[in-house]
C-alpha positions in Angstrom: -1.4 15.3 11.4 -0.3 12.5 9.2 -2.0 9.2 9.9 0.1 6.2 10.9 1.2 3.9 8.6 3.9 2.9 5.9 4.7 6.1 4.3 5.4 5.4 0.6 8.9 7.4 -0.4 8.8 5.8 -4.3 6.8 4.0 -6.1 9.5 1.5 -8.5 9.3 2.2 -12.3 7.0 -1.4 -14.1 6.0 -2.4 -10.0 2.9 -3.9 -8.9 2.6 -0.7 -6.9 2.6 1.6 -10.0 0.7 -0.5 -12.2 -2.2 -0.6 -9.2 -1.7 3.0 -9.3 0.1 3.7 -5.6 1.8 7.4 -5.5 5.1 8.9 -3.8 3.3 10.4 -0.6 0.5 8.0 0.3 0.5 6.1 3.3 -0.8 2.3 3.3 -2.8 1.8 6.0 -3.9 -2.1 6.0 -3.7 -5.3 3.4 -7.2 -6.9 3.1 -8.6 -5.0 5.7 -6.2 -5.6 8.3 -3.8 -3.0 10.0 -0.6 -2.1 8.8 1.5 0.1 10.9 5.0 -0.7 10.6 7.2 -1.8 7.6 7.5 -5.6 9.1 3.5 -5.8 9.3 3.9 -4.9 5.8 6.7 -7.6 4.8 4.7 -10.4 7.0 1.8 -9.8 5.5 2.6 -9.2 2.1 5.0 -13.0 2.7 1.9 -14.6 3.4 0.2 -13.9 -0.3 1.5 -15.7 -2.9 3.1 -14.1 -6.7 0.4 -13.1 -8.7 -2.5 -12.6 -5.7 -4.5 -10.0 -6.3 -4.3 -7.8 -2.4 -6.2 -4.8 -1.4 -4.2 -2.3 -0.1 -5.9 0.6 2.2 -3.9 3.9 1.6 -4.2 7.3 3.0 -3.8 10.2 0.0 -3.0 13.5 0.9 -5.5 16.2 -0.7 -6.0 19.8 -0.5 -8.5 19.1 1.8 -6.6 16.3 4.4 -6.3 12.8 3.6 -9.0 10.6 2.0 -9.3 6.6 2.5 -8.3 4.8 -0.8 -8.1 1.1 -1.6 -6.6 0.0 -4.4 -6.1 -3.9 -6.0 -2.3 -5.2 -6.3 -1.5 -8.1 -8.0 1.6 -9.2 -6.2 4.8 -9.9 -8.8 7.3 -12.5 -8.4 9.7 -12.1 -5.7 
């Protein structure tokens, strides 16, 4: 059962994402605590930060054992 979410296909080479230390498989959850279930949440939210903000993202990682809750810091790079 994989939870919903934005499932993360690649992580871009020198990103935000790989520097914060966000994996090919995991699925982000929420930003800041809120909710993220669809890849426009995720683009309207992340719009409303501003380059260099540090975010929290909320990710799901698959484990031998299911999925475990993560959050991990972002700071946001310059669009």
């Amino acid at each position: 059962d994989m939870p919903e979410g934005i499932y993360v296909r690649s992580v871009a080479e020198d990103s935000p994402a790989m520097y914060a230390g966000v994996y090919e498989a995991d699925i982000i959850t929420s930003i800041d605590s809120g909710e993220i279930r669809t890849i426009d949440e995720y683009e309207e939210e992340i719009q409303r930060h501003s380059p260099d903000e540090y975010i929290k993202l909320g990710i799901k990682r698959a484990t031998m054992d299911g999925y475990v809750d993560i959050e991990v810091p972002v700071q946001l790079g310059r669009r």
